[in-house]
C-alpha positions as CSV (number, residue, x, y, z in Angstrom):
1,X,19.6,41.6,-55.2
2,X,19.9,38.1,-55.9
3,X,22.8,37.2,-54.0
4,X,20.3,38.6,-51.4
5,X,17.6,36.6,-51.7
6,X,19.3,33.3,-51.7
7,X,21.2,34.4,-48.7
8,X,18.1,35.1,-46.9
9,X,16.5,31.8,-48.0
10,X,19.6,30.1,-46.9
11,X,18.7,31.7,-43.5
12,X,15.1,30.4,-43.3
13,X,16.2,27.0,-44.5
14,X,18.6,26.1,-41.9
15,X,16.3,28.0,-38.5
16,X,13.4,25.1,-39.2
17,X,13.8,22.5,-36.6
18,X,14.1,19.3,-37.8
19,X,11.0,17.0,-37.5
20,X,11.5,13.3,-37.5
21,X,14.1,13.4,-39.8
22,X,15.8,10.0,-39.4
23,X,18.7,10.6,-41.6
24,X,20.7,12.8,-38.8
25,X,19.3,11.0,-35.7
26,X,21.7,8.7,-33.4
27,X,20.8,5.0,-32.5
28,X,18.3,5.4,-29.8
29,X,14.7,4.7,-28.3
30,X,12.6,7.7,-28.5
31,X,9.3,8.0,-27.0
32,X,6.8,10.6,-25.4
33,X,3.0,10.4,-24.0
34,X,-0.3,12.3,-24.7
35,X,-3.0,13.1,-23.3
36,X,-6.6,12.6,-24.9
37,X,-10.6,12.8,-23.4
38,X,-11.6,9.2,-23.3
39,X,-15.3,10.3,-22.7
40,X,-16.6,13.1,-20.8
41,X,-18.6,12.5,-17.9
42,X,-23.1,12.3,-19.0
43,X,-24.6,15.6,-18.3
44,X,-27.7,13.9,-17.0
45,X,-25.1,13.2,-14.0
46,X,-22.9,15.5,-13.8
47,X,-24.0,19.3,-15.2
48,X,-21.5,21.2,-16.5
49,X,-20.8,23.8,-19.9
50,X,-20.0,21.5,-23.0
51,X,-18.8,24.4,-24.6
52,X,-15.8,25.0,-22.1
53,X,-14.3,21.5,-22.5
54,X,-11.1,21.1,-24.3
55,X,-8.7,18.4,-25.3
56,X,-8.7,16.0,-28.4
57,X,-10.7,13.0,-28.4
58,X,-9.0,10.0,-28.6
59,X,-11.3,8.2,-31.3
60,X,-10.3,11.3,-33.2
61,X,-6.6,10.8,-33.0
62,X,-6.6,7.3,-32.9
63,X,-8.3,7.5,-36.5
64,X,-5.5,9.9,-38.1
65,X,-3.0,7.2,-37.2
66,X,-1.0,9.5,-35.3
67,X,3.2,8.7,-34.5
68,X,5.7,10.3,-32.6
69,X,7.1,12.3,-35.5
70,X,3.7,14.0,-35.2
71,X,4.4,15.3,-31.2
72,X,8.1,15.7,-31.5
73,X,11.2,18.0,-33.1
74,X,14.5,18.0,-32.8
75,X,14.8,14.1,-34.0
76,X,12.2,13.4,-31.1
77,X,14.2,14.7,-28.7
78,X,11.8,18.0,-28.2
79,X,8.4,17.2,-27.5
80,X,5.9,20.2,-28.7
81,X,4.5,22.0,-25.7
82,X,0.7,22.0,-27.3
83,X,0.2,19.1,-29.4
84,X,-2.4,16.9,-27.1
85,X,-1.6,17.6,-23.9
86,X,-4.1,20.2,-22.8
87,X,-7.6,18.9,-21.3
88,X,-10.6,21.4,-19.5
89,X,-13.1,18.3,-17.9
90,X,-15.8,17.8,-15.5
91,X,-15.6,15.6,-12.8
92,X,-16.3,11.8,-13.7
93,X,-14.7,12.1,-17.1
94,X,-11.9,9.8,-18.7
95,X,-8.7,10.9,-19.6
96,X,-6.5,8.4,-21.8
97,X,-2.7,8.3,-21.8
98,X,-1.4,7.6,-24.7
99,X,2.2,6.5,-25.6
100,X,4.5,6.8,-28.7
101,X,8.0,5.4,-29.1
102,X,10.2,5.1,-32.1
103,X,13.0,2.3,-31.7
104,X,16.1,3.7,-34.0
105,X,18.2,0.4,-33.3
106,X,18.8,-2.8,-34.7
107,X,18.0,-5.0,-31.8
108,X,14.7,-5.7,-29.7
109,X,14.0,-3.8,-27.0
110,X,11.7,-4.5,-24.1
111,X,9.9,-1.4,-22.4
112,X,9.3,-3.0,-19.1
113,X,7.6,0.1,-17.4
114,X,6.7,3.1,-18.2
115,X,6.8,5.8,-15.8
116,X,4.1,8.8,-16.2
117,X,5.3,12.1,-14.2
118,X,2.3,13.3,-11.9
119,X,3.6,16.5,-10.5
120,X,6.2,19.2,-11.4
121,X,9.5,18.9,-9.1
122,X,8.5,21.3,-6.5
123,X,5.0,19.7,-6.2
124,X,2.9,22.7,-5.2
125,X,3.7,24.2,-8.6
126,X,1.8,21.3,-10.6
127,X,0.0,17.9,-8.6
128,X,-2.2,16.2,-11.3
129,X,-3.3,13.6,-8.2
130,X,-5.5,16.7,-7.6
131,X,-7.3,16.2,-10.0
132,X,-7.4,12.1,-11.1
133,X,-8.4,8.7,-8.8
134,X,-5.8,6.4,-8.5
135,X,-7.0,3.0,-10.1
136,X,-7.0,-0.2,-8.1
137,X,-3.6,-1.5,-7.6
138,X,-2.1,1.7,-9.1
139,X,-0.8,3.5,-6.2
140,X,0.5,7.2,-7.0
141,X,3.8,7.4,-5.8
142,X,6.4,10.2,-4.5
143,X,10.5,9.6,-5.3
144,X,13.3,10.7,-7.5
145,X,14.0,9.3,-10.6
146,X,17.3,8.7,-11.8
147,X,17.4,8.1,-15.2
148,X,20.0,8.6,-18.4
149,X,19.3,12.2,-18.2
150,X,18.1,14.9,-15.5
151,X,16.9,13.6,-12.1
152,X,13.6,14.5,-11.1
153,X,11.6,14.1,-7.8
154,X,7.9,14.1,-7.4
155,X,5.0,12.1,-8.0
156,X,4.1,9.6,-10.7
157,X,2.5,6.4,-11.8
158,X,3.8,3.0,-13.2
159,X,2.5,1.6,-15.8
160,X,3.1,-1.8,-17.6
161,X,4.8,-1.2,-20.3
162,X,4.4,-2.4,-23.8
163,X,7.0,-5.1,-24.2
164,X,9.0,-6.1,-26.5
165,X,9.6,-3.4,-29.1
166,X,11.0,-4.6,-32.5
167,X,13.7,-2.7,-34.3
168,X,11.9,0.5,-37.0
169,X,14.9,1.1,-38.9
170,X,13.6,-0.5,-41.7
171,X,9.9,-0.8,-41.0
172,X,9.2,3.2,-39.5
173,X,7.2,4.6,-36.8
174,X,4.7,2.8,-34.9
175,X,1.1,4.1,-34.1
176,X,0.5,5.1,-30.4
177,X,-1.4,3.0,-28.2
178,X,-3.5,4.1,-25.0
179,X,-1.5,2.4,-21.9
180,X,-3.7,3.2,-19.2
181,X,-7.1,5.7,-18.4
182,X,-7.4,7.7,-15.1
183,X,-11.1,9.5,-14.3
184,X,-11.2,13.0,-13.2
185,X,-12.6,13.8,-9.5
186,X,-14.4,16.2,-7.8
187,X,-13.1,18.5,-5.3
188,X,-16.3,17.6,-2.6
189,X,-17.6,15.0,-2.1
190,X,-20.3,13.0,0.5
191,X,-17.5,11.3,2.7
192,X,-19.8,9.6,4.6
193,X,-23.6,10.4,6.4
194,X,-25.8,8.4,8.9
195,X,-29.2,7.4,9.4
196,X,-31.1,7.2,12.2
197,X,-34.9,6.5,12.1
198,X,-36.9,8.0,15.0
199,X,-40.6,6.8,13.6
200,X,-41.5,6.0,10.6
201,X,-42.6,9.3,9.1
202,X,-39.2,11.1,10.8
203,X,-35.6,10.6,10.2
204,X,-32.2,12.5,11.7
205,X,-29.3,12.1,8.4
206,X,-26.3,13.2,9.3
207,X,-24.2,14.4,6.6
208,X,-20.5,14.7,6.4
209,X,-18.7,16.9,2.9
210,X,-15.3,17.0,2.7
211,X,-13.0,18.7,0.1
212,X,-10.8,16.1,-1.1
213,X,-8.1,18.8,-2.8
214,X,-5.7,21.0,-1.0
215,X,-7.7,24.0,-2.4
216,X,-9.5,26.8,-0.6
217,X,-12.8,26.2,-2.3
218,X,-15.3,28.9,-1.7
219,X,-19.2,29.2,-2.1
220,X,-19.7,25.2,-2.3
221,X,-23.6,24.5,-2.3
222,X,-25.3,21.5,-0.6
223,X,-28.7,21.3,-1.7
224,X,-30.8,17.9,0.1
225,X,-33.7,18.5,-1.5
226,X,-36.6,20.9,0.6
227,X,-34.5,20.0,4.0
228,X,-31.4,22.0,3.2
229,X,-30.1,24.4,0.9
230,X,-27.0,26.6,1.6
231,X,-23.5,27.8,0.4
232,X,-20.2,27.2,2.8
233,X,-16.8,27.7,2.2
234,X,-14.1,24.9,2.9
235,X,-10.2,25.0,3.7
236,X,-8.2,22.5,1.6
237,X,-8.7,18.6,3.1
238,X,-11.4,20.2,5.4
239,X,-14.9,18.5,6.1
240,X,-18.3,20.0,7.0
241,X,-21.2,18.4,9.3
242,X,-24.8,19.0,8.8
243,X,-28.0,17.4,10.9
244,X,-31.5,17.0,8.5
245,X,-34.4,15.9,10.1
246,X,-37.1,14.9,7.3
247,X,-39.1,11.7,6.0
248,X,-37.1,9.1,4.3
249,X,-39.1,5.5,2.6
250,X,-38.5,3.3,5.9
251,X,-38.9,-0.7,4.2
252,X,-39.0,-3.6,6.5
253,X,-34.9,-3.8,6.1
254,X,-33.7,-0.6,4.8
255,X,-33.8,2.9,4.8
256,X,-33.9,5.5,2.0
257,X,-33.3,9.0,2.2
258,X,-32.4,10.2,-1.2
259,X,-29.8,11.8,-3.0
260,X,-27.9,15.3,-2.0
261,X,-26.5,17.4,-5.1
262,X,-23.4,19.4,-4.8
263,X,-22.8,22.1,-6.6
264,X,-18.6,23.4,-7.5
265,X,-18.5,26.7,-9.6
266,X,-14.7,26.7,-8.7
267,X,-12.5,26.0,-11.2
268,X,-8.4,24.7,-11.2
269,X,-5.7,23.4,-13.6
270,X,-2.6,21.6,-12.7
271,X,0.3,21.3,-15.1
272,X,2.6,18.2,-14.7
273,X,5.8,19.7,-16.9
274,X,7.2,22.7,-17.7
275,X,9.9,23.2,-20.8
276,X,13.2,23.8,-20.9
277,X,14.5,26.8,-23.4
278,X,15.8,25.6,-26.8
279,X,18.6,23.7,-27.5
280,X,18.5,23.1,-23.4
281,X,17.6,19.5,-22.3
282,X,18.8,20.0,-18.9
283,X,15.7,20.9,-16.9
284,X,14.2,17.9,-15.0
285,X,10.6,19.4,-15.2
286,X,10.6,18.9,-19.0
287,X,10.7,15.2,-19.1
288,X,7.4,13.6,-20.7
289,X,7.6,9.9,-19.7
290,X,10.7,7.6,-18.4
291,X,11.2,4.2,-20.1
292,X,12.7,1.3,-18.1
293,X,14.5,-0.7,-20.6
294,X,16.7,-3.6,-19.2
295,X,16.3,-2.1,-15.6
296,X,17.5,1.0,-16.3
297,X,15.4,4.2,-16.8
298,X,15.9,6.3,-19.9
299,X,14.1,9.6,-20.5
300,X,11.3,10.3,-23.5
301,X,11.0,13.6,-25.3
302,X,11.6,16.7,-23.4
303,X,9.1,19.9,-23.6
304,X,10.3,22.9,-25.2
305,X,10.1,26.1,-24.7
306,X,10.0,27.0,-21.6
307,X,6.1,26.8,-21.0
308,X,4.1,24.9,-18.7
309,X,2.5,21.6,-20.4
310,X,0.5,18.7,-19.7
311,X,-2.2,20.1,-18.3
312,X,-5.5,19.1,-16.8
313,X,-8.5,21.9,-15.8
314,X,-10.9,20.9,-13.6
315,X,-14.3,22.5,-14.6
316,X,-16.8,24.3,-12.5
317,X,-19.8,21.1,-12.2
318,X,-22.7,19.8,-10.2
319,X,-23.5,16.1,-9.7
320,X,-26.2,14.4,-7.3
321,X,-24.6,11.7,-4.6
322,X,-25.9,7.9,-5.1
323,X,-29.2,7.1,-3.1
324,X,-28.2,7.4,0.8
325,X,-29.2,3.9,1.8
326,X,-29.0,1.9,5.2
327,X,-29.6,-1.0,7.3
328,X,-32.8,-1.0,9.5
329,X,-33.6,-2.9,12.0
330,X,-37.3,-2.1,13.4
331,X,-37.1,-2.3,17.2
332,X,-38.5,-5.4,18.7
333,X,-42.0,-5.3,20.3
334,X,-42.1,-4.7,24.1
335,X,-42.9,-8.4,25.8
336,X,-46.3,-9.3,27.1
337,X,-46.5,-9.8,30.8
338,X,-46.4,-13.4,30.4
339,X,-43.1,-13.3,28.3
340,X,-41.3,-10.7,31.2
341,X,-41.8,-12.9,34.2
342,X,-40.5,-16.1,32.2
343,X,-37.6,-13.9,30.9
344,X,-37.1,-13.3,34.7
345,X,-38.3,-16.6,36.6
346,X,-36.8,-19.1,33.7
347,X,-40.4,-21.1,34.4
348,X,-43.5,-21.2,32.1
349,X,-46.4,-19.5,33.5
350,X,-50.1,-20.5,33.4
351,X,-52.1,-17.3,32.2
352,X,-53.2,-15.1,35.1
353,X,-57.0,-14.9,35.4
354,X,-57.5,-12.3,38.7
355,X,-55.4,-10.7,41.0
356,X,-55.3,-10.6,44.6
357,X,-53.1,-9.1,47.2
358,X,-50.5,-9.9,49.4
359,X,-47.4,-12.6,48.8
360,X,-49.6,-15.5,49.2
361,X,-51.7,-14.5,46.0
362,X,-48.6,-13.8,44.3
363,X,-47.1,-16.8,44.8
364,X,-50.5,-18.8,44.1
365,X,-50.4,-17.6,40.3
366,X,-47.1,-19.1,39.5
367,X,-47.9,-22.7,38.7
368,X,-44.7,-24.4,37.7
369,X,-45.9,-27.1,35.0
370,X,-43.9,-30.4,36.4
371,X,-46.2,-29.7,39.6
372,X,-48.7,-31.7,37.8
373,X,-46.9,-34.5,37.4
374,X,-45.9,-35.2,41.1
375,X,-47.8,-37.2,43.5
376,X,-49.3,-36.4,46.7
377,X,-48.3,-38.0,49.5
């Protein structure tokens, strides 16, 4: 019975997977990414059900210090499939990527890039650009990715990367640091509208709603105030015209006709990786960030097992448009009679005091003035 037990303990002992133990990994750079809620949108602008968001704050994890030994197996070659790297937001929220590396080798190493996968492989399985804004001079990108380990096509982002990395044989794991934020987008939105004043206590606004996503989104409510209320359904990338007539505040050089509110009860997640099955590091769509070190791209962590990871859910919302706000120009005032005939005869005219017929009266009430100035002869 005894001979039994430490045989089964042996057992136990030897199935746990090793985590972060340096003694047995090779010389290497090891590195994943994370993704934590940066700030959720304000509910006074965008309405939505607190209690269905999920995700980790990122004050939260910043303040338990947390290293890549934390979100990896394996000597941080497996990345866990559910340690921060699932997110449920509203529109208009902040979602921070955040990297970890661990640099098992002697020498310096400078992470030029890195290279944040955007999409699974076969992009209609997984498109995070769904779901985020690009940021100015950050241009989502399509290509393969050749690397030290699997190729993989789709989308993705580059990022600076963090530099020169100093050797942690001897001084252990760094912290990880946020390298870049995206914001979460609607699926609608106003795309554009126009204005035009008929008199001052009438206005025709032209609106234009267009679903940004690839998504059949149905029951999508547009609610301008008193003037229109109603539900439509839209194909993915398809737009929607509606005419208003109603009163907008007409100013001497602008035009205001409020704000529209859209309302999304639609919901959609997209997953960016999906894990390979243990002791397999060969599938492409398991790779969580790519490192481009002396020009050459090397491969972080891989997910494992094969489940889908790094995901982002888009929550149903409702949010009110920014104030719809134009030019005016108030037509001119029709000219006096006076004004139209020297518009027309290029001569000022002396005012007319009485009319009489024919040409010869006509042509008596148009005095040019340098007349007076000639002499007779």
């Amino acid at each position: 019975m005894k001979m039994l037990k430490i045989f089964l303990l042996s057992i136990f002992f030897f199935s746990i997977p090793s985590v972060g133990c340096i003694y047995a990994l090779e010389e290497g750079f090891y590195s994943t990414i994370s993704f934590t809620i940066g700030e959720v949108a304000p509910r006074e602008e965008v309405s939505h059900e607190p209690t269905h968001i999920e995700g980790e704050y990122t004050s939260e994890v910043l303040s338990h210090t947390k290293i890549l030994a934390h979100l990896t197996m394996d000597s941080h070659r497996s990345r866990i499939f559910d340690r921060l790297t699932m997110l449920a937001l509203p529109p208009f929220s902040q979602v921070d990527i955040g990297y970890y590396w661990y640099n098992y080798t002697p020498d310096e190493v400078n992470v030029e890039t890195i290279r944040i996968p955007l999409s699974r492989e076969h992009i209609p399985r997984g498109d995070m650009t769904q779901l985020l804004y690009e940021n100015p001079n950050q241009e989502f990108k399509w290509g393969i990715t050749h690397s030290d380990g699997p190729s993989k096509g789709g989308k993705y982002v580059d990022i600076e990367g963090v530099g020169l990395v100093q050797s942690d044989i001897d001084t252990g794991m760094d912290t990880g640091v946020i390298i870049e934020s995206f914001t979460t987008k609607p699926s609608v939105v106003l795309d554009k509208w126009e204005i035009e004043v008929l008199n001052e206590r009438l206005s025709k606004v032209t609106l234009y709603v267009k679903n940004i996503t690839g998504e059949y989104l149905q029951d999508i409510w547009i609610n301008y105030k008193d003037s229109v209320c109603k539900s439509i359904d839209l194909e993915g990338y398809s737009g929607y015209k509606q005419e208003v007539y109603k009163k907008c505040v007409v100013s001497e050089d602008s035009v205001n006709c409020g704000t529209i509110k859209i309302i999304d009860r639609n919901t959609k997640a997209h997953c960016i990786a999906y894990g390979s099955d243990w002791d397999n590091y060969l599938k492409p769509d398991s790779i969580s960030v790519w490192n481009k070190i002396e020009g050459e791209w090397t491969i972080g962590a891989q997910f494992q097992p094969g489940r889908e990871s790094l995901c982002l859910r888009r929550l149903p919302y409702a949010y009110r448009t920014e104030e719809l706000i134009a030019e005016y120009n108030p037509p001119e005032p029709p000219p006096t009679q006076e004004e139209y005939w020297k518009d027309i005869l290029g001569l000022e005219l002396l005012p007319i005091t009485s009319y009489q017929s024919g040409m010869k009266s006509f042509l008596r009430l148009i005095k040019p003035l340098f007349t007076d100035n000639l002499n007779t002869i």
